[in-house]
C-alpha positions as CSV (number, residue, x, y, z in Angstrom):
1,X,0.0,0.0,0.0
2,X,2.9,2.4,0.5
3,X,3.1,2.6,-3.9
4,X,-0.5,4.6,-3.5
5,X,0.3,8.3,-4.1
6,X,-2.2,10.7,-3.1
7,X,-3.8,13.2,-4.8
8,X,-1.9,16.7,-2.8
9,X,1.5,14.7,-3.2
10,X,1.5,14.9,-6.5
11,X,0.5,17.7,-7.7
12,X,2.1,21.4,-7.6
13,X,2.0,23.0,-4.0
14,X,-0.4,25.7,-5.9
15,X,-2.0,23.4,-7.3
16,X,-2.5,21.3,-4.4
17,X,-3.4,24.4,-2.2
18,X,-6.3,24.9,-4.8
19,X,-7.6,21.0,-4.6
20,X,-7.9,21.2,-0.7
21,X,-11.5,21.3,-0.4
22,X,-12.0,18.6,-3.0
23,X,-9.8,15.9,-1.9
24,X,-6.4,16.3,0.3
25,X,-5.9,15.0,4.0
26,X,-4.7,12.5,6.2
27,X,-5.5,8.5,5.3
28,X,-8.7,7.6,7.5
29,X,-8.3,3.7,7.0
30,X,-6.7,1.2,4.0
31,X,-8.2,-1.5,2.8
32,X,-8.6,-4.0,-0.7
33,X,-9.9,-6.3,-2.7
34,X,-8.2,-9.5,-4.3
35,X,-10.0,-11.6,-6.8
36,X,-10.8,-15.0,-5.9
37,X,-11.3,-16.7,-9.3
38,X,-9.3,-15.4,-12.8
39,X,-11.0,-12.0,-13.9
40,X,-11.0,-10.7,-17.8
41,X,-11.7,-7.3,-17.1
42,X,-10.9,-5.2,-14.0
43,X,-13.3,-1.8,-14.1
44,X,-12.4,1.0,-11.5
45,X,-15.2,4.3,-10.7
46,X,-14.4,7.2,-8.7
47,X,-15.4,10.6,-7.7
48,X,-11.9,12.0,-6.8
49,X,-8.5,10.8,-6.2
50,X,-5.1,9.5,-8.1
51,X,-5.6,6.1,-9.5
52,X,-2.0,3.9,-10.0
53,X,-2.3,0.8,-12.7
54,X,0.8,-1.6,-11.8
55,X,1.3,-5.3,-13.7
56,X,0.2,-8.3,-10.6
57,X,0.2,-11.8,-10.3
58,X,-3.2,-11.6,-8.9
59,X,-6.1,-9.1,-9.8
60,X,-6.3,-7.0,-6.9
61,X,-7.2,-3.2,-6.0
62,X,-6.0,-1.5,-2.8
63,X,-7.4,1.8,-1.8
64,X,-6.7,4.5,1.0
65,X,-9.5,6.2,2.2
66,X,-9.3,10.6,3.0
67,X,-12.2,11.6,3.8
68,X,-14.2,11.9,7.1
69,X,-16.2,9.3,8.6
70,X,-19.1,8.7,6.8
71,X,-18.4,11.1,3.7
72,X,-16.6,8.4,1.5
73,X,-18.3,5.2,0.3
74,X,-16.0,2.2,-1.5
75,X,-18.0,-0.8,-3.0
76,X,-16.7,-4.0,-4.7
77,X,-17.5,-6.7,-6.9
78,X,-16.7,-9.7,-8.6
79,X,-18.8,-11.5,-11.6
80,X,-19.2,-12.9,-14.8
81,X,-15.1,-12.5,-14.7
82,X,-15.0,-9.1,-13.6
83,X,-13.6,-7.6,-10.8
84,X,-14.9,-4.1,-10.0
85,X,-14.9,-1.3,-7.5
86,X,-16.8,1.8,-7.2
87,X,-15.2,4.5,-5.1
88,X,-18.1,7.4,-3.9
89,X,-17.7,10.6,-2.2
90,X,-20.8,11.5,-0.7
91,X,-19.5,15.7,-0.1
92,X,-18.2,17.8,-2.2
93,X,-14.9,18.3,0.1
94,X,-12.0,16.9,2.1
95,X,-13.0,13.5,0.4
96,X,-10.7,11.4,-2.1
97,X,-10.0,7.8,-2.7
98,X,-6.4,6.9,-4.2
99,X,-6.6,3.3,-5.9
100,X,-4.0,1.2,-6.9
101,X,-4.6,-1.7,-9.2
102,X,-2.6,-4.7,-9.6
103,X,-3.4,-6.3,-13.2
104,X,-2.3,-9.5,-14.4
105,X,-1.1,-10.4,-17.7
106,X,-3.8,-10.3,-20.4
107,X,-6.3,-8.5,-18.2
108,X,-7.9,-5.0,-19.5
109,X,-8.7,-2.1,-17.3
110,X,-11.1,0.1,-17.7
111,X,-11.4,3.2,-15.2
112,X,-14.2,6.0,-15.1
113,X,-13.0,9.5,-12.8
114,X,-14.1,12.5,-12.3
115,X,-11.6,14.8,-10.6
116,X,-7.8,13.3,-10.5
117,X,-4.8,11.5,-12.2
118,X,-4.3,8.1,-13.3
119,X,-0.7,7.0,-13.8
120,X,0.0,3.3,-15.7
121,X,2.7,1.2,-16.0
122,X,3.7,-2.0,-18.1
123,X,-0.6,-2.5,-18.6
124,X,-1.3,-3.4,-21.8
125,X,-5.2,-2.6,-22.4
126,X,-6.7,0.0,-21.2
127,X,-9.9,2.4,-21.4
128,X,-9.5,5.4,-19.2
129,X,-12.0,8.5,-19.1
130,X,-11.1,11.4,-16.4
131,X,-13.6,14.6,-16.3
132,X,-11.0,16.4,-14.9
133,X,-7.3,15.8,-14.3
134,X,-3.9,14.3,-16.3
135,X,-3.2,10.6,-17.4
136,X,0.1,9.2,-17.8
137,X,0.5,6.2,-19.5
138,X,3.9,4.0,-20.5
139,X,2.5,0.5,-22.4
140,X,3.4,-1.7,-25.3
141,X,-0.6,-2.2,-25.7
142,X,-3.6,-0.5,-26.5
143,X,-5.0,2.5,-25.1
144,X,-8.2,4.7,-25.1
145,X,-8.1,7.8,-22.9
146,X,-10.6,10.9,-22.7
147,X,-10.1,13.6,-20.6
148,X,-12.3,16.5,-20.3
149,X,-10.8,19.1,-18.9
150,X,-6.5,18.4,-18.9
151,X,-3.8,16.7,-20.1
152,X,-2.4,13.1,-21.3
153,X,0.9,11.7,-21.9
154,X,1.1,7.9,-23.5
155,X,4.6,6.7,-24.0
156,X,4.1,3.4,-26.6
157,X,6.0,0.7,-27.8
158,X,4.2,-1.7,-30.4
159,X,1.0,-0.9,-29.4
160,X,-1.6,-1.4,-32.4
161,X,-4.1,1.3,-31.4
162,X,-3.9,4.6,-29.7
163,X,-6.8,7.0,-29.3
164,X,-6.5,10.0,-27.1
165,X,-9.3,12.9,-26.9
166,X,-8.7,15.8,-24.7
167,X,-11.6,18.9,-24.8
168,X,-9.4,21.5,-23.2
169,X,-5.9,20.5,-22.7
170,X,-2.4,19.1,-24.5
171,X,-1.8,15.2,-25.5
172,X,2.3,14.3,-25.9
173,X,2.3,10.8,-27.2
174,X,6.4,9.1,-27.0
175,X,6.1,6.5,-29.6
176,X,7.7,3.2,-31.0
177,X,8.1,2.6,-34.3
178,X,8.6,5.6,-35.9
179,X,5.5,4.7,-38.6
180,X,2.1,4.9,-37.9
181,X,-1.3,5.7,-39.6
182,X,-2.1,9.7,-38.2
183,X,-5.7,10.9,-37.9
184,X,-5.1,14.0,-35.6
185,X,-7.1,16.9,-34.9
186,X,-5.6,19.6,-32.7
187,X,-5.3,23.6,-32.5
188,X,-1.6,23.0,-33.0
189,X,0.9,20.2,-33.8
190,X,4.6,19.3,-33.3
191,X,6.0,16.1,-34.6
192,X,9.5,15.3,-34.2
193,X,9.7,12.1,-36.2
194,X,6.7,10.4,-36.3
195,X,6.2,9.2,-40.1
196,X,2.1,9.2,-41.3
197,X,2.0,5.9,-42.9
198,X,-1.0,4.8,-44.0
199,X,-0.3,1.2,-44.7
200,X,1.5,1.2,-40.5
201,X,0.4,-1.3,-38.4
202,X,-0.4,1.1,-36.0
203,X,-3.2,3.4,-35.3
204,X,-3.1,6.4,-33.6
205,X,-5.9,9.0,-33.2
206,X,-5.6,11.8,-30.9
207,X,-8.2,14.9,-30.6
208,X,-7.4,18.3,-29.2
209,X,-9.7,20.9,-30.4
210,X,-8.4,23.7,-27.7
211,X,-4.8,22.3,-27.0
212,X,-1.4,21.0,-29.0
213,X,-0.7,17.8,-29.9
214,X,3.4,16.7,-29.7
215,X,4.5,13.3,-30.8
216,X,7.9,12.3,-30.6
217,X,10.1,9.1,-31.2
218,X,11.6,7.4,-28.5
219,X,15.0,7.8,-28.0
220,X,16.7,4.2,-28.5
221,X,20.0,3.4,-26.6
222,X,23.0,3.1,-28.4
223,X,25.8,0.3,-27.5
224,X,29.0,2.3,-28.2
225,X,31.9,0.0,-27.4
226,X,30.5,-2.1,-30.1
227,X,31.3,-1.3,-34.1
């Protein structure tokens, strides 16, 4: 439980400062859910916090509680090879819930937030929707992520689908191979690399009426001391 990060702690001190009615304070109580049988789909909903998607052994979601007794209400479920928790704030202030999931190989995530951040690592299929807030992604899979109100960053490597829409905010999308089919709509571009192919393998859509759109290559190490 100490790899939860919570929604003050990683933001700006201004911008934490600003988010102290909605969500900071000290951990009221910690507590989880493992799943007892093999899931397909894991499915996270919240009204505020920082959500944390980690590869597992074992499907499993672990959340710590801010809120005052009473004001926060966590639910969870498993059927029909799904594993899901619903994480309610019943006021409008000092309430959060930070979630981290543990996802097993082959296992796709899908998570629904209103106010927060989502951060994911070494997941490969994911669906994430945030009213308000930034995503960070880092996957070799595919991803979906709308954000209403923010900003998204997906760093990629052989992913075969990757659809970003943003209403008010930037996307910057790191990507692997340098060749993909493009369908971007943005206020502003910068590309620095990234070849529109439209035979690729790989899809990549990304919206961002208001904002800029940035898509680079990633940077590949180089063995020197070999010729």
């Amino acid at each position: 439980m100490a790899g939860i990060r919570s929604l003050c702690s990683s933001l700006t001190p201004a911008c934490a400062l600003g988010l102290l009615v909605v969500g900071c304070g000290d951990v009221r109580y910690r507590d989880g859910v493992t799943a007892e049988h093999p899931v397909e789909k894991i499915h996270l909903s919240g009204d505020v916090g920082v959500v944390d998607i980690v590869p597992g052994e074992v499907a499993k979601i672990e959340y710590a509680v801010r809120a005052p007794d009473g004001a926060a209400n966590v639910q969870s479920t498993e059927s029909g090879g799904q594993l899901s928790t619903a994480a309610r704030c019943h006021t409008p202030v000092l309430c959060s819930v930070d979630v981290q999931v543990h996802v097993p190989d082959g296992v796709g995530v899908e998570v629904d937030l209103g106010l927060g951040e989502v951060w994911s690592t070494g997941v490969g299929d994911l669906s994430v929707s945030v009213a308000q807030g930034d995503v960070d992604v880092d996957t070799t899979g595919n991803v979906t992520v709308q954000v209403g109100q923010g900003s998204v960053r997906v760093k990629t490597a052989g992913s075969e689908s990757v659809r970003v829409a943003v209403g008010d905010g930037d996307i910057m999308v790191d990507a692997s191979p340098d060749q993909w089919n493009l369908n971007i709509t943005a206020k502003s571009e910068s590309n620095d690399g990234i070849i529109d192919n439209r035979e690729a393998r790989g899809q990549m859509e990304l919206v961002a009426p208001s904002g800029t759109v940035t898509l680079r290559t990633i940077r590949r190490a180089f063995d020197s001391g070999t010729p």
